[in-house]
PDB file of N, H, CA, C and O in Angstrom:
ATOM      1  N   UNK A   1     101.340  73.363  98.082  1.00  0.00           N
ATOM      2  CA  UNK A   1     101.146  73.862  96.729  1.00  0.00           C
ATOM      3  C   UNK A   1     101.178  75.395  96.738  1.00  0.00           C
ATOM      4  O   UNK A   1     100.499  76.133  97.451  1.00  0.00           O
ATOM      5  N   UNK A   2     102.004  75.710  95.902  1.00  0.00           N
ATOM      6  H   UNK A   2     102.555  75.111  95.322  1.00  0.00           H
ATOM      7  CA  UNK A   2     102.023  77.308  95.694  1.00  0.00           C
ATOM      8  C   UNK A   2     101.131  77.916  94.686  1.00  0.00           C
ATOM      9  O   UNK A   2     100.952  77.492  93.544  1.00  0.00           O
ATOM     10  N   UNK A   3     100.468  79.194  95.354  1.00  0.00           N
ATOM     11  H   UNK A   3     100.613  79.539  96.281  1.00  0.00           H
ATOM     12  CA  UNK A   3      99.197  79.191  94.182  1.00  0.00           C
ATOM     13  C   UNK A   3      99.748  80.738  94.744  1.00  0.00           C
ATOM     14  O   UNK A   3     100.431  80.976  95.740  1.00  0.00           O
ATOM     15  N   UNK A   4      99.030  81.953  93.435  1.00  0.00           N
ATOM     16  H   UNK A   4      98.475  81.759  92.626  1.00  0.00           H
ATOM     17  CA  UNK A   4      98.787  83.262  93.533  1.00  0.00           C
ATOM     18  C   UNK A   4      97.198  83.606  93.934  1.00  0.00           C
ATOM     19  O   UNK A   4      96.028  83.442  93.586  1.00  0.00           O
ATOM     20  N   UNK A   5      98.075  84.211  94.943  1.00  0.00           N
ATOM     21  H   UNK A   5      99.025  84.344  95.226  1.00  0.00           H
ATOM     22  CA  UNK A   5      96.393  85.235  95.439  1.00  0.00           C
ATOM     23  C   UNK A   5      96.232  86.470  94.864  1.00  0.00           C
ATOM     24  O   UNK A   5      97.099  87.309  95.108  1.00  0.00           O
ATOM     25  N   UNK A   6      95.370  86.746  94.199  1.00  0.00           N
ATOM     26  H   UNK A   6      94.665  86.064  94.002  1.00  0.00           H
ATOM     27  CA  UNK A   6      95.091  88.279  94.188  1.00  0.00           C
ATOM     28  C   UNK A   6      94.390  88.678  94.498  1.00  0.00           C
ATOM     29  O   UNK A   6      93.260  88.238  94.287  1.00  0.00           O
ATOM     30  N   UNK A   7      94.733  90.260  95.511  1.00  0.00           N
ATOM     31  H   UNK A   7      95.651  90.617  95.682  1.00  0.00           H
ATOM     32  CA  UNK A   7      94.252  91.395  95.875  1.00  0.00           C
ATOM     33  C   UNK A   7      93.814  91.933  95.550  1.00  0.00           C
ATOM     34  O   UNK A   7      92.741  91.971  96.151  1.00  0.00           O
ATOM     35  N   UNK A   8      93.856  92.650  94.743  1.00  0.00           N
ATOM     36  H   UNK A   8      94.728  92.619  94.255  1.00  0.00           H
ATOM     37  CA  UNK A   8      93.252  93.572  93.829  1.00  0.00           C
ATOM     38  C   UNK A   8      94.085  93.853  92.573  1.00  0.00           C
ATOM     39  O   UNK A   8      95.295  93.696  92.413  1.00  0.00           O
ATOM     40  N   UNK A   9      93.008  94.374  91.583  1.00  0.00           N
ATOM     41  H   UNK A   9      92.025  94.501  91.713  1.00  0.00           H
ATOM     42  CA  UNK A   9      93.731  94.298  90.022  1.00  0.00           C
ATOM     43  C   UNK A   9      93.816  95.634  89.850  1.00  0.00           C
ATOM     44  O   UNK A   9      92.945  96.419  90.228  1.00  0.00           O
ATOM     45  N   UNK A  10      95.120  96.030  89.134  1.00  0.00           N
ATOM     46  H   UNK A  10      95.827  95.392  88.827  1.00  0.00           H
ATOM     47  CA  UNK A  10      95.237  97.448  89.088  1.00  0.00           C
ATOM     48  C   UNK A  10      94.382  97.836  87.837  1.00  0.00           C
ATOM     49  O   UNK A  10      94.142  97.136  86.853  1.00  0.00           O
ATOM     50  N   UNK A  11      94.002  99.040  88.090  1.00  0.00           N
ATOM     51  H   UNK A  11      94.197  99.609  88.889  1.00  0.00           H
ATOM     52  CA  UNK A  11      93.003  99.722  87.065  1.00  0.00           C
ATOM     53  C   UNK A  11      93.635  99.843  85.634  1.00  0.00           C
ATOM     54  O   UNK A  11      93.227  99.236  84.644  1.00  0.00           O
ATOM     55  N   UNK A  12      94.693 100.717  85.671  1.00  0.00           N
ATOM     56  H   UNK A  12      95.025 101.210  86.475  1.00  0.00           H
ATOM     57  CA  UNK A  12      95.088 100.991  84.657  1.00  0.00           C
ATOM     58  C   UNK A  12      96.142  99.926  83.630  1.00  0.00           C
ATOM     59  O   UNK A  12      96.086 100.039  82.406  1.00  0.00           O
ATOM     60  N   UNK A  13      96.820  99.190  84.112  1.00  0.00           N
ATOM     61  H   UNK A  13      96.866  99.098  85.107  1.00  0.00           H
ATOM     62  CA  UNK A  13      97.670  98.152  83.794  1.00  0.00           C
ATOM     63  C   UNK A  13      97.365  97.510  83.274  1.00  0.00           C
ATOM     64  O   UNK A  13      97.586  97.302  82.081  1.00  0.00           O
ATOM     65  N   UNK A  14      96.473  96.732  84.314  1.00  0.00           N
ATOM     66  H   UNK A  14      96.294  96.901  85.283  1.00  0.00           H
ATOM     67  CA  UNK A  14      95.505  95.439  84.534  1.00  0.00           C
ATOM     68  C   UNK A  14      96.884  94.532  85.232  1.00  0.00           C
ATOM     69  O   UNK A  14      97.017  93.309  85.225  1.00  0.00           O
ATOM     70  N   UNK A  15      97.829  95.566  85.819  1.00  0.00           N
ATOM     71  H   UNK A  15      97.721  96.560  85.824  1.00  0.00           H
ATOM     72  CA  UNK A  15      98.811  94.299  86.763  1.00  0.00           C
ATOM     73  C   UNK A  15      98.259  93.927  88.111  1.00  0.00           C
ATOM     74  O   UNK A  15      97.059  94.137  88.285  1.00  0.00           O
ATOM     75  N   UNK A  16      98.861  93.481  88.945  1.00  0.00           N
ATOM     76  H   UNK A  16      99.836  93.310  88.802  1.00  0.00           H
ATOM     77  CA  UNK A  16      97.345  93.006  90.003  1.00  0.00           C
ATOM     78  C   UNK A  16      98.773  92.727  91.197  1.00  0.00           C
ATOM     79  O   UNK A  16      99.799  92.063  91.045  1.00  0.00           O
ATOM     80  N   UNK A  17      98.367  93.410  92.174  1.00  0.00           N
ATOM     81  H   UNK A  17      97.534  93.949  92.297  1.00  0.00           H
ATOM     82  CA  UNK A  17      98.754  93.192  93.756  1.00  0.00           C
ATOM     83  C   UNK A  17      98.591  92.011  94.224  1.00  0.00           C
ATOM     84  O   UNK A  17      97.434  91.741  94.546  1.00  0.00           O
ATOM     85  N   UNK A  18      99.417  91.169  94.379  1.00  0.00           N
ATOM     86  H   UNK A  18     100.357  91.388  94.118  1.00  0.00           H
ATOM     87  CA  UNK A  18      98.848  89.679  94.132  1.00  0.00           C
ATOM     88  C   UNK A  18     100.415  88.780  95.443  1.00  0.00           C
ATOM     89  O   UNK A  18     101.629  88.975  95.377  1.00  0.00           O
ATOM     90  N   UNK A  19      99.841  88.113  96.173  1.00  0.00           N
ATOM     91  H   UNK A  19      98.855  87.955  96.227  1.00  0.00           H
ATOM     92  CA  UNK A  19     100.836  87.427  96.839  1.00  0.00           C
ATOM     93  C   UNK A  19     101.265  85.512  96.649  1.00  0.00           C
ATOM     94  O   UNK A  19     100.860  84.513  97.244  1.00  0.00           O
ATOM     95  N   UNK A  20     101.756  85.619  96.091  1.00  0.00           N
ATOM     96  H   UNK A  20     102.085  86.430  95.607  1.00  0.00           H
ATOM     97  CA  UNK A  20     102.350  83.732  96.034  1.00  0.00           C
ATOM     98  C   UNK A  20     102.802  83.165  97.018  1.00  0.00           C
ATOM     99  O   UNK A  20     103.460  83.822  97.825  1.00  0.00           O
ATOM    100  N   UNK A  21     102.576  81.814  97.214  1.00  0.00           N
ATOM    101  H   UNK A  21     102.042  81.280  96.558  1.00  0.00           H
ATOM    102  CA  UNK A  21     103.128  81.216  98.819  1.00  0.00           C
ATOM    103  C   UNK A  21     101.990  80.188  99.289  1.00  0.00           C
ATOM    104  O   UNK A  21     100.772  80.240  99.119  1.00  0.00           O
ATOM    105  N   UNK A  22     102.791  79.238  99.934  1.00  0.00           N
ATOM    106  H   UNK A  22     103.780  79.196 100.072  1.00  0.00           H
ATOM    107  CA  UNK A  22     101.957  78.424 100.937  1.00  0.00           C
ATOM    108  C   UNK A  22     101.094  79.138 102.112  1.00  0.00           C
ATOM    109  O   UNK A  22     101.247  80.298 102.496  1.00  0.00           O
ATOM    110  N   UNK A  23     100.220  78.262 102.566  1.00  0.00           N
ATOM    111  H   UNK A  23     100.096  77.320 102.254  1.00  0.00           H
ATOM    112  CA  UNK A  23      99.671  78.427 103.671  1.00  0.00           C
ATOM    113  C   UNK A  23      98.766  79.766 103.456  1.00  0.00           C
ATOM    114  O   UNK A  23      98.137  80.086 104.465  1.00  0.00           O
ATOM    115  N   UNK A  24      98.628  80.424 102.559  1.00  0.00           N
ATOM    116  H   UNK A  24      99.139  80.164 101.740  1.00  0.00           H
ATOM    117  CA  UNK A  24      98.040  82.304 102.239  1.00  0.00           C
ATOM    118  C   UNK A  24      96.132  81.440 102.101  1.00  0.00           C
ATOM    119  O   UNK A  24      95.862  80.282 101.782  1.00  0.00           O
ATOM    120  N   UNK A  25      95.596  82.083 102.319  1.00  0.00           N
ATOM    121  H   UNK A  25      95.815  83.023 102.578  1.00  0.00           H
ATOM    122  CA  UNK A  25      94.294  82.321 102.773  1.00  0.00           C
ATOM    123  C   UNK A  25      93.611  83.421 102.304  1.00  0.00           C
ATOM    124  O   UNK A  25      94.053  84.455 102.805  1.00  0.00           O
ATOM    125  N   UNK A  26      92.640  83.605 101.484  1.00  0.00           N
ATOM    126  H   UNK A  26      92.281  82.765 101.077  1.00  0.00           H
ATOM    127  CA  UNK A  26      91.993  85.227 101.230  1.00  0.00           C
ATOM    128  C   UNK A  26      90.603  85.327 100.849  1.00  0.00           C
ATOM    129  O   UNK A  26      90.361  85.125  99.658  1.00  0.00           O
ATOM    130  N   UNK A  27      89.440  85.656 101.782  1.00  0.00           N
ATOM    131  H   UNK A  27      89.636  85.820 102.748  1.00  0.00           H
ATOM    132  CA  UNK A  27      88.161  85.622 101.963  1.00  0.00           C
ATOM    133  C   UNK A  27      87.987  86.922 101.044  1.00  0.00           C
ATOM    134  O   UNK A  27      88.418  87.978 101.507  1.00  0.00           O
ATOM    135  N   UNK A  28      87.336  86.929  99.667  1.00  0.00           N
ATOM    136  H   UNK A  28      86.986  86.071  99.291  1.00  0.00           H
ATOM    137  CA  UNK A  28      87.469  88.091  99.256  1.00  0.00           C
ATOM    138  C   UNK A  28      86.251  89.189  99.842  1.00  0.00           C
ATOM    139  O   UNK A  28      86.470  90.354 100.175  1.00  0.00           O
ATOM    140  N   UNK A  29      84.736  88.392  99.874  1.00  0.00           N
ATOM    141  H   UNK A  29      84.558  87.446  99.603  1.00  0.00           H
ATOM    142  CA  UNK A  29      84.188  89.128 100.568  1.00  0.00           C
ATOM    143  C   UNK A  29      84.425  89.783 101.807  1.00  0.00           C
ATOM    144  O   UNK A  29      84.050  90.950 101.917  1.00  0.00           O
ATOM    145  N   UNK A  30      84.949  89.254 102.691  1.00  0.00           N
ATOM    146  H   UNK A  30      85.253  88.305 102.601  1.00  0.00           H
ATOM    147  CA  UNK A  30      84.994  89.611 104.077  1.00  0.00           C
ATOM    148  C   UNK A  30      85.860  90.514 104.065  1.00  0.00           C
ATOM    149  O   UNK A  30      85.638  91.591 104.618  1.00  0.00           O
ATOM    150  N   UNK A  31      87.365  90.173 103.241  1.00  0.00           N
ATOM    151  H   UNK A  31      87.546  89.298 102.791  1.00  0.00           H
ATOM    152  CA  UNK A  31      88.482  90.674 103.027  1.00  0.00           C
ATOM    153  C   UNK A  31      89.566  90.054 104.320  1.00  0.00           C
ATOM    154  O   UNK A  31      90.706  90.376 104.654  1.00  0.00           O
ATOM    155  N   UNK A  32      88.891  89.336 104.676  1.00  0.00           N
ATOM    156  H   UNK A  32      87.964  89.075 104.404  1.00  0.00           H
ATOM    157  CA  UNK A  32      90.152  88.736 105.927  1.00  0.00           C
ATOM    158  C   UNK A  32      91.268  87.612 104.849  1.00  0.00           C
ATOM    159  O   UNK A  32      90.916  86.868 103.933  1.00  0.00           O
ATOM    160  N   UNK A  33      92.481  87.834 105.327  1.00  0.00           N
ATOM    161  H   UNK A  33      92.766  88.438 106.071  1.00  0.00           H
ATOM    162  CA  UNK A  33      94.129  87.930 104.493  1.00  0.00           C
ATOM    163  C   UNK A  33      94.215  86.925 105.813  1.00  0.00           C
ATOM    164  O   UNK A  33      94.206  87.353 106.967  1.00  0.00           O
ATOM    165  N   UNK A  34      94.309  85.380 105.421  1.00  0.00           N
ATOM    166  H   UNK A  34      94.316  85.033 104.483  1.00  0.00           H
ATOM    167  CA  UNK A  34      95.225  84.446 106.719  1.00  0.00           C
ATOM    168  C   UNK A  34      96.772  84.186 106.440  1.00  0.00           C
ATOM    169  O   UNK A  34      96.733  83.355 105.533  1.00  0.00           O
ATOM    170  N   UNK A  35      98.005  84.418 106.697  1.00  0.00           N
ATOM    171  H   UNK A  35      98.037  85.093 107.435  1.00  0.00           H
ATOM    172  CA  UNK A  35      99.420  84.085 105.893  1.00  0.00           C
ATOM    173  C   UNK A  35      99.858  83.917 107.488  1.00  0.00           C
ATOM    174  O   UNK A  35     100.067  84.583 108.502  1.00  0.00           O
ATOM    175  N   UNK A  36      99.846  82.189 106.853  1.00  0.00           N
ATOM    176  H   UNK A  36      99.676  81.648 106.029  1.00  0.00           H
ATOM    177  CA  UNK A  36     100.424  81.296 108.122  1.00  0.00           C
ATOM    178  C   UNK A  36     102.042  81.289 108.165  1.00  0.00           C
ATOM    179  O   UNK A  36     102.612  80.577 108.993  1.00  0.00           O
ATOM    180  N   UNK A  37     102.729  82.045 107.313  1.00  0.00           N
ATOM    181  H   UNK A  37     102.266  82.623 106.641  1.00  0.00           H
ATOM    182  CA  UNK A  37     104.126  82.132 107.257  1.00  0.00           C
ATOM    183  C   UNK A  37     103.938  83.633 106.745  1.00  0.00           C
ATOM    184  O   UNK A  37     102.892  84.202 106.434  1.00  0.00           O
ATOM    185  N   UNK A  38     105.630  84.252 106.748  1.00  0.00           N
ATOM    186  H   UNK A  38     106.480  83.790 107.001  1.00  0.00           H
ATOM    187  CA  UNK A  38     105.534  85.731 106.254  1.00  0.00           C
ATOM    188  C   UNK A  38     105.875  85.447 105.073  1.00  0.00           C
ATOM    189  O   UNK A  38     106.356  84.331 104.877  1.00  0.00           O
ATOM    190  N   UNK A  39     105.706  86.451 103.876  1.00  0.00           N
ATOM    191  H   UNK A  39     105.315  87.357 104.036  1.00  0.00           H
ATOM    192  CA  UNK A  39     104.971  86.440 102.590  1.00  0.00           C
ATOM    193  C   UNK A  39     105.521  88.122 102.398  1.00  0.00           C
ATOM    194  O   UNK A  39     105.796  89.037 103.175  1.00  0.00           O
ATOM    195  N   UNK A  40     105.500  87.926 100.811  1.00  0.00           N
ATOM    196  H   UNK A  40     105.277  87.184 100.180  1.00  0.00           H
ATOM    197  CA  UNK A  40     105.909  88.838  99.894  1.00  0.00           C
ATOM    198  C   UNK A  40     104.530  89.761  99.235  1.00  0.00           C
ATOM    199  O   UNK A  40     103.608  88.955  99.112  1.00  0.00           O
ATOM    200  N   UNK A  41     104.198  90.807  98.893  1.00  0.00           N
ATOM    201  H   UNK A  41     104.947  91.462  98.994  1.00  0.00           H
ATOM    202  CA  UNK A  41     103.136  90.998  97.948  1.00  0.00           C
ATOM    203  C   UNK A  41     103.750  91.881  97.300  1.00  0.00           C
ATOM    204  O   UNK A  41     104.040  93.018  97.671  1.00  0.00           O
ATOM    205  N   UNK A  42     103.987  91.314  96.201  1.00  0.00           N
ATOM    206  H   UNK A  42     103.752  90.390  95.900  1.00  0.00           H
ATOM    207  CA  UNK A  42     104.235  92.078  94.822  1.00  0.00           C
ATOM    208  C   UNK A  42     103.395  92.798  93.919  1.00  0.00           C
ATOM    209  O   UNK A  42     102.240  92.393  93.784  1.00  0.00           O
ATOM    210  N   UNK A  43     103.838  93.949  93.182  1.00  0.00           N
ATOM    211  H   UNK A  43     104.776  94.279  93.292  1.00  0.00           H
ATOM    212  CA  UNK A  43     103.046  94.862  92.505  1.00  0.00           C
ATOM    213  C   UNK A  43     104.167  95.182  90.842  1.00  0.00           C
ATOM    214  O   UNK A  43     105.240  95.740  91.073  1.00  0.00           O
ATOM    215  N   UNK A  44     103.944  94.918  89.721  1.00  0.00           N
ATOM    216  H   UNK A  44     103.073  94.465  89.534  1.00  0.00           H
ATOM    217  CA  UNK A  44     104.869  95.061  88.624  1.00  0.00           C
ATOM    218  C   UNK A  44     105.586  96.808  89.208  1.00  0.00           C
ATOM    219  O   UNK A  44     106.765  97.114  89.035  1.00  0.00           O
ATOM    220  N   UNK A  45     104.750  97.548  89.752  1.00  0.00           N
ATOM    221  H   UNK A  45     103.792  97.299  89.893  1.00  0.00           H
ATOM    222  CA  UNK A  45     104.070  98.881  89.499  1.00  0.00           C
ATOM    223  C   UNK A  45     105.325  99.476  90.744  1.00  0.00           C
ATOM    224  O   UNK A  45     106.203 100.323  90.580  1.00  0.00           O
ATOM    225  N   UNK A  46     105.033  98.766  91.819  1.00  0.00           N
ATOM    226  H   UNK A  46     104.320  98.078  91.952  1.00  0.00           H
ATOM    227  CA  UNK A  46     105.276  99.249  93.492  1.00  0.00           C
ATOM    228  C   UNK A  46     106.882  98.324  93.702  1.00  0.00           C
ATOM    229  O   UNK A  46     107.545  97.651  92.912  1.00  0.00           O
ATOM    230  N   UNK A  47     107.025  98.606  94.815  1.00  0.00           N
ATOM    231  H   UNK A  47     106.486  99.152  95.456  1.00  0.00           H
ATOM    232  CA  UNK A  47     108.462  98.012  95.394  1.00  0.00           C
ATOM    233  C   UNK A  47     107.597  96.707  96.310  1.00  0.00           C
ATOM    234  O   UNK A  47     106.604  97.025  96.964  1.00  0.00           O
ATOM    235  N   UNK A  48     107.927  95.702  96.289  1.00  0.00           N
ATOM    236  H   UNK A  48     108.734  95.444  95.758  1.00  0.00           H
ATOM    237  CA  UNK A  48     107.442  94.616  96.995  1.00  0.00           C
ATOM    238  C   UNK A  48     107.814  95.124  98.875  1.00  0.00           C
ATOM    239  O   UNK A  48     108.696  95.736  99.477  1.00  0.00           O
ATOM    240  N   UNK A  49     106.660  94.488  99.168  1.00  0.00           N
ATOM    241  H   UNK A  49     105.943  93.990  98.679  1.00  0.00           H
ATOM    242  CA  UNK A  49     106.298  94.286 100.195  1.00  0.00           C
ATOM    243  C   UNK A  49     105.927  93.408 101.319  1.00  0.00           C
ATOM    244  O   UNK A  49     104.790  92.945 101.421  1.00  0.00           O
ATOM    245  N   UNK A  50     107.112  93.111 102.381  1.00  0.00           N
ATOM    246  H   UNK A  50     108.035  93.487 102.298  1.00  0.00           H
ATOM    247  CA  UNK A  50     107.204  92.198 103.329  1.00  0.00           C
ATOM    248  C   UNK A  50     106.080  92.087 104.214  1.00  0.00           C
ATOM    249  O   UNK A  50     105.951  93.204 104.715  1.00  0.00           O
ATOM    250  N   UNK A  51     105.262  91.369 104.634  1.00  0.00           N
ATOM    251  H   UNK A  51     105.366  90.461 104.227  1.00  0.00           H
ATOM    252  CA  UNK A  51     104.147  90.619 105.115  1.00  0.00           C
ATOM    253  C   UNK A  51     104.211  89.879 106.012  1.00  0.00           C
ATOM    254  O   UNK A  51     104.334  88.727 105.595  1.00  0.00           O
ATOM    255  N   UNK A  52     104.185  89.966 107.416  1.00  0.00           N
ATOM    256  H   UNK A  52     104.085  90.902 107.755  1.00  0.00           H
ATOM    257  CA  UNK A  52     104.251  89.446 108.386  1.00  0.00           C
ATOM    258  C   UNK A  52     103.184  88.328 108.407  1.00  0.00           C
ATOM    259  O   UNK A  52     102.087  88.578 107.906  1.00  0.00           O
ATOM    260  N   UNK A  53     103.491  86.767 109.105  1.00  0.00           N
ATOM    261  H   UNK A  53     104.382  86.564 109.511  1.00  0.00           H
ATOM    262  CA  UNK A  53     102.041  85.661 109.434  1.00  0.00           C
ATOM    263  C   UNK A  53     101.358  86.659 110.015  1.00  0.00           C
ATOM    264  O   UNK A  53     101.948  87.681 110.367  1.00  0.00           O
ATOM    265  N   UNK A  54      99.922  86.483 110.205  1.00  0.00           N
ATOM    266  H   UNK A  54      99.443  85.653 109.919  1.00  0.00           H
ATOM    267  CA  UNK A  54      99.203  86.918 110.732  1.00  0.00           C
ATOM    268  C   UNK A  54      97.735  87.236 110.156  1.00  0.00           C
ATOM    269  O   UNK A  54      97.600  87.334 108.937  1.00  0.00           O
ATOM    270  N   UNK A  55      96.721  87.385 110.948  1.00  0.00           N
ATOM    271  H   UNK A  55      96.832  87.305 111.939  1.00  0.00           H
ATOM    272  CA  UNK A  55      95.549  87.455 110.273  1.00  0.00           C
ATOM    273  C   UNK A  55      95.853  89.086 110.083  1.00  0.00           C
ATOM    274  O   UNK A  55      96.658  89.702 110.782  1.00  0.00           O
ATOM    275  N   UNK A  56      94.797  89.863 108.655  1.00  0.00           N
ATOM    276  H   UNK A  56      94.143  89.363 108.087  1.00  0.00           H
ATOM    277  CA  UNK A  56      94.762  91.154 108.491  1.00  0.00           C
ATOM    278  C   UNK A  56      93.675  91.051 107.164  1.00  0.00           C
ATOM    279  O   UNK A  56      93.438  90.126 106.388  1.00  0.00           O
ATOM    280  N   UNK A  57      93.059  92.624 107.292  1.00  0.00           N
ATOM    281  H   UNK A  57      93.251  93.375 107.922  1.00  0.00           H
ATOM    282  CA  UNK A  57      91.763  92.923 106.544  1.00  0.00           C
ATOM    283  C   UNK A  57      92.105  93.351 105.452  1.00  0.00           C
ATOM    284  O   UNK A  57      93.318  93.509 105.591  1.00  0.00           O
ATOM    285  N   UNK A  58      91.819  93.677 104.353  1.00  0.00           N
ATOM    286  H   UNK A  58      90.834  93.549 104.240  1.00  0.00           H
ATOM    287  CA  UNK A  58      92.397  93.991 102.951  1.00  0.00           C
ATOM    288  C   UNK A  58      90.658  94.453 102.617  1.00  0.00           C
ATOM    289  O   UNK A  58      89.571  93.880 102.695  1.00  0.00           O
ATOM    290  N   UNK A  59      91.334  96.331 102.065  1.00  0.00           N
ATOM    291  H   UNK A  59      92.217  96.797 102.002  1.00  0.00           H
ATOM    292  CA  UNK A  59      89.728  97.199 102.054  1.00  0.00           C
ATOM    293  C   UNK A  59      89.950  97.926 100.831  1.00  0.00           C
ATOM    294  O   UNK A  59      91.066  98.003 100.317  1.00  0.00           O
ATOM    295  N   UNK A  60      89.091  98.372 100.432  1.00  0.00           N
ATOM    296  H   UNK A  60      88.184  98.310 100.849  1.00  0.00           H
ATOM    297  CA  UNK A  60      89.050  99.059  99.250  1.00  0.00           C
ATOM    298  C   UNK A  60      88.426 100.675  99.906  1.00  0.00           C
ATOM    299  O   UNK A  60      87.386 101.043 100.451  1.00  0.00           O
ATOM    300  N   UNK A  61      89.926 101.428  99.422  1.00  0.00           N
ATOM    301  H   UNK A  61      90.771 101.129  98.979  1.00  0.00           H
ATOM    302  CA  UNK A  61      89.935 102.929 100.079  1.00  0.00           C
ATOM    303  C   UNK A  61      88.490 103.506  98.775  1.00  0.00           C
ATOM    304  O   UNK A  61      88.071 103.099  97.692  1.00  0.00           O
ATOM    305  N   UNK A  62      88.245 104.381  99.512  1.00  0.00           N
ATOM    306  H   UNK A  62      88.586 104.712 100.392  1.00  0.00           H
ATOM    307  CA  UNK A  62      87.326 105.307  98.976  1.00  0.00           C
ATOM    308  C   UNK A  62      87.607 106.837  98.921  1.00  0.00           C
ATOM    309  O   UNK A  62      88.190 107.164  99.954  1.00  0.00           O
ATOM    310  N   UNK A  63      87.387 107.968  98.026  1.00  0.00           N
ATOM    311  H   UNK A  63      86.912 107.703  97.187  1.00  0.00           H
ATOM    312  CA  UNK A  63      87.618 109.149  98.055  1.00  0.00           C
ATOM    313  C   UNK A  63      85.918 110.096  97.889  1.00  0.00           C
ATOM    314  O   UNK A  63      84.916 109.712  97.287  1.00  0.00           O
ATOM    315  N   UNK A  64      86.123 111.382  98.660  1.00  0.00           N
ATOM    316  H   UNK A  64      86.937 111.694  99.149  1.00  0.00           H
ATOM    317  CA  UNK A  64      84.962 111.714  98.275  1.00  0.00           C
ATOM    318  C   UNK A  64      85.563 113.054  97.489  1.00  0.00           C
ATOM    319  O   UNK A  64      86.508 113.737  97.885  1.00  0.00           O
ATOM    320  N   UNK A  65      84.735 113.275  96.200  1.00  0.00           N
ATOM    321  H   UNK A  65      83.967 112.720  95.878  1.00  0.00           H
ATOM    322  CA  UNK A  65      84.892 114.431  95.237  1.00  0.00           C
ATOM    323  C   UNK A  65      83.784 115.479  95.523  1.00  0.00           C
ATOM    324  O   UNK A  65      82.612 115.303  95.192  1.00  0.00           O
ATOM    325  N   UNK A  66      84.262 116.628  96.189  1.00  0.00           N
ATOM    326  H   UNK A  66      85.214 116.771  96.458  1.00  0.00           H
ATOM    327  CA  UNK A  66      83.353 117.616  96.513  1.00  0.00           C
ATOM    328  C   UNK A  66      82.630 118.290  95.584  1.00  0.00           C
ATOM    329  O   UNK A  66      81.430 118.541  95.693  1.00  0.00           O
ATOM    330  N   UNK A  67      83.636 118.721  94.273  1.00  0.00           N
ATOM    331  H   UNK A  67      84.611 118.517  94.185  1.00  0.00           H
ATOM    332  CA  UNK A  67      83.212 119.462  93.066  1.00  0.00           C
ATOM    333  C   UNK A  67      82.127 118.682  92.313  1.00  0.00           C
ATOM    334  O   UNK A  67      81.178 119.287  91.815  1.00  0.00           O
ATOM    335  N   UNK A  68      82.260 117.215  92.211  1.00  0.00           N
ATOM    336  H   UNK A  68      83.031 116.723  92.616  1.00  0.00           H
ATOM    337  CA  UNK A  68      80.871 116.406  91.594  1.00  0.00           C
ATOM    338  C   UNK A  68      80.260 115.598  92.797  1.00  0.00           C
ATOM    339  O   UNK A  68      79.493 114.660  92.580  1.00  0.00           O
ATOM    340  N   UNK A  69      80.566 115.927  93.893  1.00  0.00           N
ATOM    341  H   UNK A  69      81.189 116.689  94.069  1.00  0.00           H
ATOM    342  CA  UNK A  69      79.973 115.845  94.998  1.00  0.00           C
ATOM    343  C   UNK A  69      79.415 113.817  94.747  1.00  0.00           C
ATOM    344  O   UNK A  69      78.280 113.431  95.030  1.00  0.00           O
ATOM    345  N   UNK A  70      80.497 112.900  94.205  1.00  0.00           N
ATOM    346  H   UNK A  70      81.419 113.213  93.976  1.00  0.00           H
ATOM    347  CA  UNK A  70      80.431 111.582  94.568  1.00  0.00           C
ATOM    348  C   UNK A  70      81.409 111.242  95.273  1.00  0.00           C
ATOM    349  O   UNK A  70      82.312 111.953  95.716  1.00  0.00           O
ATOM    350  N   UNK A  71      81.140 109.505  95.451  1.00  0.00           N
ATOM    351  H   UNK A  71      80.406 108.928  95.091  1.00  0.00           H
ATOM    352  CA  UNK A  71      81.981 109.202  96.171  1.00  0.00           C
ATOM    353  C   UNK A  71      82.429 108.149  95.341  1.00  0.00           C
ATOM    354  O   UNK A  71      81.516 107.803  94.591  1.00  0.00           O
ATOM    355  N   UNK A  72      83.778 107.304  95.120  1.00  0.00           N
ATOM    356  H   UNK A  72      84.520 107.584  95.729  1.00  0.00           H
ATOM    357  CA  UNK A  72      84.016 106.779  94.485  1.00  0.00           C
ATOM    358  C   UNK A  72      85.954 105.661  94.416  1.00  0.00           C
ATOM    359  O   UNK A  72      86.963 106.326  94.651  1.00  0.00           O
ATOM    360  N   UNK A  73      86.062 104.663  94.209  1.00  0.00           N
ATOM    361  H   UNK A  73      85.242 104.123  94.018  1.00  0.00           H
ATOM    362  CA  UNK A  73      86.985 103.505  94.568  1.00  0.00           C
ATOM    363  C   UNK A  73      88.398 104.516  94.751  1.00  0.00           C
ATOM    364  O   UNK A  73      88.491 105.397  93.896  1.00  0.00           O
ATOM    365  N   UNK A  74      89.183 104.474  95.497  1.00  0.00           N
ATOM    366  H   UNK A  74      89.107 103.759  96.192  1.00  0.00           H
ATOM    367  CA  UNK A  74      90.987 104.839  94.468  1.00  0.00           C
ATOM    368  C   UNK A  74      91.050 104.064  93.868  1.00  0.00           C
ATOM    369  O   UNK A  74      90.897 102.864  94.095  1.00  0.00           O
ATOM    370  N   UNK A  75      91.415 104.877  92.512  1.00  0.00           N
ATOM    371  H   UNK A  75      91.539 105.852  92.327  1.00  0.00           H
ATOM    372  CA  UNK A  75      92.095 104.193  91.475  1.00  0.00           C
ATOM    373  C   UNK A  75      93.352 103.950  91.532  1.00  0.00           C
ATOM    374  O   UNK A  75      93.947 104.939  91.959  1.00  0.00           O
ATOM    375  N   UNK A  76      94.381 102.641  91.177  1.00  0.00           N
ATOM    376  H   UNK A  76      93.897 101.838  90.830  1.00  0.00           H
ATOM    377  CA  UNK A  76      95.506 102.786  91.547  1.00  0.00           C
ATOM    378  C   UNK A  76      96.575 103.039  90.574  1.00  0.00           C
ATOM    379  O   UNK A  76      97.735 103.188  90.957  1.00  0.00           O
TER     380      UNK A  76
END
């Protein structure tokens, strides 16, 4: 059965980094990505992106702002 995973949802859009396909796996807490075959992840936004099988971590980057001195998600 082919189902969509999503990664993460883009901020501004609301389009979402998201991969379709058998065998895909995605622990959102942990962030561990299982893709028992290689796999596509598409973005409306980005140029798609080839995906090797394999286990891999999926993180949410962070920036630090010196001038308001927080820290805070990239926005994408």
């Amino acid at each position: 059965m082919t189902k969509d995973i999503i990664l993460a949802q883009g901020s501004a859009t609301g389009h979402a980094h998201r991969i379709t396909g058998t065998g895909v796996t995605f622990d959102a807490k942990t962030g561990e990505l299982v893709l028992k075959e290689p796999v596509v992840l598409v973005h409306e936004e980005h140029k798609d992106v080839a995906l090797p099988a394999g286990t891999m971590y999926v993180g949410v980057k962070r920036e630090y702002d010196p001038f308001e001195e927080v820290i805070r998600k990239v926005q994408d």
